[in-house]
N, C-alpha and C positions, 0 to 999 in steps of 0.2 A: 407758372405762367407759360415755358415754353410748352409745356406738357398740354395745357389748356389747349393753346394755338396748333400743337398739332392736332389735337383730339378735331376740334370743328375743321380745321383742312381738310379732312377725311371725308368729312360727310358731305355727302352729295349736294349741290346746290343747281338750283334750276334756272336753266338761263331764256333767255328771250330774244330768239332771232326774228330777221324781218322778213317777210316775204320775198321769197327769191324771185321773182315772176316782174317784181317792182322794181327790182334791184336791177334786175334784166334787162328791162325795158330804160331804165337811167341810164344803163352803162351804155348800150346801142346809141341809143338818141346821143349823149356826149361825143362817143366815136364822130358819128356822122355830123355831128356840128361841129367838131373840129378839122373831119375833115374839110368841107365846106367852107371853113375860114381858113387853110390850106390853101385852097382853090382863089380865093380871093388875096392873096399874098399877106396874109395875118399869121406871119411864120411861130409867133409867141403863143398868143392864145389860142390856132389851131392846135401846138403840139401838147400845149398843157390841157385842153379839152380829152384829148385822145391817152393822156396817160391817164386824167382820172377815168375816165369808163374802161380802162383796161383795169384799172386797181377797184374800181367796181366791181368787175367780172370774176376779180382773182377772188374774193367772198364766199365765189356764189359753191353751194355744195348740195346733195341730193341725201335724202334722209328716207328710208322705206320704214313702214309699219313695223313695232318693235325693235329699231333701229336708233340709235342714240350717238351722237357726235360727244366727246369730251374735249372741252376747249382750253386751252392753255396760253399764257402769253409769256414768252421769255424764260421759260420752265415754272410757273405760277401758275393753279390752277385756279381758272377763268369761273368756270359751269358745263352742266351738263344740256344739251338741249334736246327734248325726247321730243321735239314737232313732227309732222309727216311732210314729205314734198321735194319743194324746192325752196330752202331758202340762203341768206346771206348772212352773214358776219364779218367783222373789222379784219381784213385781208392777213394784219398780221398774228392771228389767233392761229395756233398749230392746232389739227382739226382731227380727232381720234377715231375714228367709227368701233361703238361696240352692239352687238346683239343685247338684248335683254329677250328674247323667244325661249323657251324652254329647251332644254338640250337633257340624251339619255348619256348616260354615263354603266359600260358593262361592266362590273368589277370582277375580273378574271375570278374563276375559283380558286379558295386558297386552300392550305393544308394547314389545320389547325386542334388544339385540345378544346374538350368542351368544360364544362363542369366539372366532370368526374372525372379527368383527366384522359378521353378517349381521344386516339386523332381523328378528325372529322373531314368533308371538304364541304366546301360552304362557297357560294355565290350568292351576287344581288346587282337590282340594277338600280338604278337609281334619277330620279328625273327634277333637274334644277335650272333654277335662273340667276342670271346676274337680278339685284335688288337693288343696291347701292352702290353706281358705279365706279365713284371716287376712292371709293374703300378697294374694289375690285384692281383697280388700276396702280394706287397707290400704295394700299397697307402690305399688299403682297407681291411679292416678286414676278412671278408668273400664276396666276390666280388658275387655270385652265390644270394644270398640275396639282398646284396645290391642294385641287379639290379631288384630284384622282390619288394625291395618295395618303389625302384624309378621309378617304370613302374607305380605300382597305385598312386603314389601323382604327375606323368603326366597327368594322366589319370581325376584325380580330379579338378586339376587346368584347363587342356584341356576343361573340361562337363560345369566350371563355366564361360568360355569366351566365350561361342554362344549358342543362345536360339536354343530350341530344334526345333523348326516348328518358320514359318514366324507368324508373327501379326501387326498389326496397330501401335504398339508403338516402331517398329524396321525400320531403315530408309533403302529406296527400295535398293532392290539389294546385302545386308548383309547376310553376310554367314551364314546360319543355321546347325545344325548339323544331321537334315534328307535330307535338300538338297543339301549342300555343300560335300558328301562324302569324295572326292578329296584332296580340301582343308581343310579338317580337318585331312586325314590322312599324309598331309604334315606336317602339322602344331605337328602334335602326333608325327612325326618320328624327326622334329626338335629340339623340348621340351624333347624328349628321349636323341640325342644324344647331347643336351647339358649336362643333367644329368650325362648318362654313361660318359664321357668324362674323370672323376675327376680316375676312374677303367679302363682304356684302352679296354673299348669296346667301339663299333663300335654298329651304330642300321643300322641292313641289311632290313628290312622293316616294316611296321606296319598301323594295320586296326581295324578299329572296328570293335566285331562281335555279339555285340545286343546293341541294342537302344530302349527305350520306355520309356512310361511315369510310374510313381511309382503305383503301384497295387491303392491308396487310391486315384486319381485325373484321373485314369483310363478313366473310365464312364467318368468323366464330359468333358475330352477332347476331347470325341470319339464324345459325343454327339455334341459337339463343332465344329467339325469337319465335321460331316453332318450337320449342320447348316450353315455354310460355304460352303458347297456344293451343296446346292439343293438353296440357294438367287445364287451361280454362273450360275445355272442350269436355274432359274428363268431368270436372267437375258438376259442369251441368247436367250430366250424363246421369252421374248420380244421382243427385240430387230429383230428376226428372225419374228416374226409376224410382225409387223411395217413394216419392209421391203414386206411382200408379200401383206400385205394392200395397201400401195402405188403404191406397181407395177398389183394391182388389179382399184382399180379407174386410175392409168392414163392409162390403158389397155383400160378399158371401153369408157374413155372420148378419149382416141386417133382414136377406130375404131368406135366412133359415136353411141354404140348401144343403150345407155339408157341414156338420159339426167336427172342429179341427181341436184336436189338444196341441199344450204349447212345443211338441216334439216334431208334429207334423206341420206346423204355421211355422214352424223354424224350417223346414225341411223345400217347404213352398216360397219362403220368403227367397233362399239360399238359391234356389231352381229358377228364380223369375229375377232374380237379379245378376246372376249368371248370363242368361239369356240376353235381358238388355241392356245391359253392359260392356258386350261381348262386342270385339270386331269385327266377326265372323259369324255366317250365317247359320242358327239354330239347327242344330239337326233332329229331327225326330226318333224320338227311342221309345220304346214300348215297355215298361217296365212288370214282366210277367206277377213279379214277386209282390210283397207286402215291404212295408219300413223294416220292418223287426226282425225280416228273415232272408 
């Protein structure tokens, strides 16, 4: 039962103020007719005229677009009122202003392992609203906080579930965190807004905005990485040669020009794949001799 009672305390309820503009205009008009019977020596009911339009007045509060009063009476929470304007409420309501607008949140870069156990540094920013005010206000201590530093312990546990770059000992097709943007930034807005959840925010979007490897693994990854790239480079190399080798002998042997034995088709194969293979430019040599001699 109390469990019950707290659980619905929590949640936001929506309250319904009256036009402040009417309220306005009451509290004036009482002023002024009280004083008026002031002036006519009706010492009682001028002074109780003019208290109530003063306790009118005390009501009256201003509300801007995505702006929300939480109302409270005697530490008991009243409702929430999300109207725009000017309006009124029962003077002894303590009267809260919160934003519900979207707000960016930087989450400093942190230093962290990835997957593989590399240290990494890793940022993201992150863009939320108040949802559920009463939960905001009430479930958490300082919710403004709370949410800065349940972005970085997403952000931590996020950097520990996928390796930073693909490698050999990650099975094909597994999300990395340079090449999965996407799915990571799904994955970071999911792990937010279960977090936020517990404070009545909402995660309105979220992205990484630095990734790399930790200053001290730097170098060795970079070099790691051209390494990587120049055996891919290599191998198209090959591969790309082979191919125009082949389509050089059966070119030959199709339009009949030069009958090759397998001595000398080894000998042309070894010469043109030399050549384009090479990272250096071809030099021309004149070969006065025969193979044989």
């Amino acid at each position: 039962m109390a469990a019950q009672f707290r659980q619905e305390a929590c949640q936001e309820t929506r309250f319904t103020s009256i036009n402040g503009y009417l309220a306005a205009a009451g509290g004036v008009l009482l002023v002024i007719a009280g004083a008026l019977a002031l002036r006519g020596f009706l010492l009682l009911p001028g002074i109780v005229l003019i208290v109530v339009g003063v306790f009118l007045a005390a009501g009256l509060y201003m509300l801007q677009p995505n702006e929300t009063a939480i109302l409270t009476l005697f530490g008991r929470y009243v409702g929430t009122d999300r109207s725009e304007g000017l309006r009124w409420a029962f003077p002894l309501y303590r009267k809260r202003k919160l934003t519900v607008r979207a707000r960016n949140l930087n989450v400093a870069t942190l230093k962290v392992n990835d997957k593989r156990g590399n240290p990494i540094e890793i940022g993201a920013a992150v863009v939320w609203r108040v949802r559920d005010t009463a939960q905001a206000v009430f479930e958490v201590d300082d919710f403004e906080r709370y949410v800065s530093i349940q972005a970085e312990a997403a952000l931590r546990h996020l950097a520990s579930q996928y390796a930073y770059d693909e490698a050999d000992d990650l099975a094909a097709g597994e999300t990395t965190l340079r090449a999965g943007a996407n799915e990571v930034a799904l994955a970071l807005r999911a792990e937010l807004q279960a977090r936020f959840e517990a404070a009545g925010v909402e995660t309105v979007d979220a992205k990484l905005t630095h990734l790399a490897y930790a200053a001290e693994i730097a170098q060795v990854m970079l070099r790691r990485q051209q390494a990587e790239a120049i055996i891919s480079a290599r191998a198209k190399i090959v591969h790309g040669a082979v191919t125009m080798v082949d389509a050089a002998l059966k070119a030959l042997a199709e339009r009949d020009i030069v009958e090759l034995d397998p001595e000398r088709k080894a000998a042309m194969v070894s010469n043109l794949l030399v050549v384009l293979c090479s990272d250096q430019n071809a030099q021309p040599i004149i070969n006065a001799g025969t193979l044989y001699n």
